[in-house]
Structures are given as C-alpha cells and as structure tokens.
C-alpha positions in Angstrom: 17.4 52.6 0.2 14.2 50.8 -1.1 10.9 50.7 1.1 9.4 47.3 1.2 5.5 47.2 2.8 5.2 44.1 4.4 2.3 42.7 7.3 2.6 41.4 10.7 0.5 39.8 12.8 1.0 40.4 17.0 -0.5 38.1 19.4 0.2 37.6 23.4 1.9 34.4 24.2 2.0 34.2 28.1 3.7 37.3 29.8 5.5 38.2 26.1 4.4 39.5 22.6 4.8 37.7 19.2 5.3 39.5 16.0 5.4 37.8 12.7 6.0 39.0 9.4 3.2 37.1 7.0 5.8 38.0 4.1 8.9 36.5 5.1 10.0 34.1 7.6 10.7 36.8 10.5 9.4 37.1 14.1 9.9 38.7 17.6 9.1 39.4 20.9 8.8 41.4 23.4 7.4 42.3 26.8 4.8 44.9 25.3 3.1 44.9 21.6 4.8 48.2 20.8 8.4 46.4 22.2 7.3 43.0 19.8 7.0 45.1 16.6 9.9 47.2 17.4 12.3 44.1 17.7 10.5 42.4 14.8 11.3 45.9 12.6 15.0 45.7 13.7 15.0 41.8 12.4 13.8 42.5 9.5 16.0 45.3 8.7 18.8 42.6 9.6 16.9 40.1 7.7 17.0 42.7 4.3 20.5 44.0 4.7 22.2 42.8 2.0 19.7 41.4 -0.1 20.1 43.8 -3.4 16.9 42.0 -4.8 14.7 41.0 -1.8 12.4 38.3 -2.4 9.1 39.4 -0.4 5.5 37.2 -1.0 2.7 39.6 -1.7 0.0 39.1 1.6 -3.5 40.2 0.4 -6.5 40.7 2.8 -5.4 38.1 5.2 -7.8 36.7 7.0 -8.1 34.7 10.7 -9.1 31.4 10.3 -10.2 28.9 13.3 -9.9 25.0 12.6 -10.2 22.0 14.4 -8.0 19.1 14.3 -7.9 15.2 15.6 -4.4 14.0 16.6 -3.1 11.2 18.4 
C-alpha cells in the first residue's frame, strides 16, 4: 500500500463541519472537526481504492485569500 500526503482544509458550516481535500476533488462532514476529517479520510481511501496510479496535484503553502465580488 502506497502513502499519499495530501491537505485539507476544515471550516464550520452551520451546526456541521466541512473537510476538503485541496488535492483532489473530495470532501466531508460531520457534526464535530475530528468527525469531518474522519469521514473525509474514509472518502478518500474510497476515492483511491483502485487507482494503481493515483493522480494527486501537488498543494504548496496554501494560503487564505479574501475577495470581493459585484454580482447581479
């Protein structure tokens, strides 16, 4: 089994948790941080099983970024 490092970012949406992987399309949630990243590692462990070859984008010092935008 191959060990893939990968980054998530966890934020509080209402009553739940969100956890996203910056790396892959994957997220979760859950009714605690701790419960959010425990689903999202049991996604993504569904999300890699039978990849032979995952295809994982490499994350580097991200970074929060604030912006403002106009819309109709």
């Amino acid at each position: 089994m191959a060990k893939i490092s990968v980054k998530s970012v966890v934020w509080q949406e209402g009553k739940y948790y969100v956890a996203r992987c910056l790396n892959v399309e994957v997220s979760s949630f859950g009714e605690t941080r701790q419960e959010a990243l425990a689903n999202l590692d049991e996604a993504l462990d569904l999300y890699f099983e039978d990849q032979k070859k995952p295809k994982v984008s490499p994350i580097n010092r991200p970074q929060i970024v604030s912006q403002s935008l106009r819309y109709a």
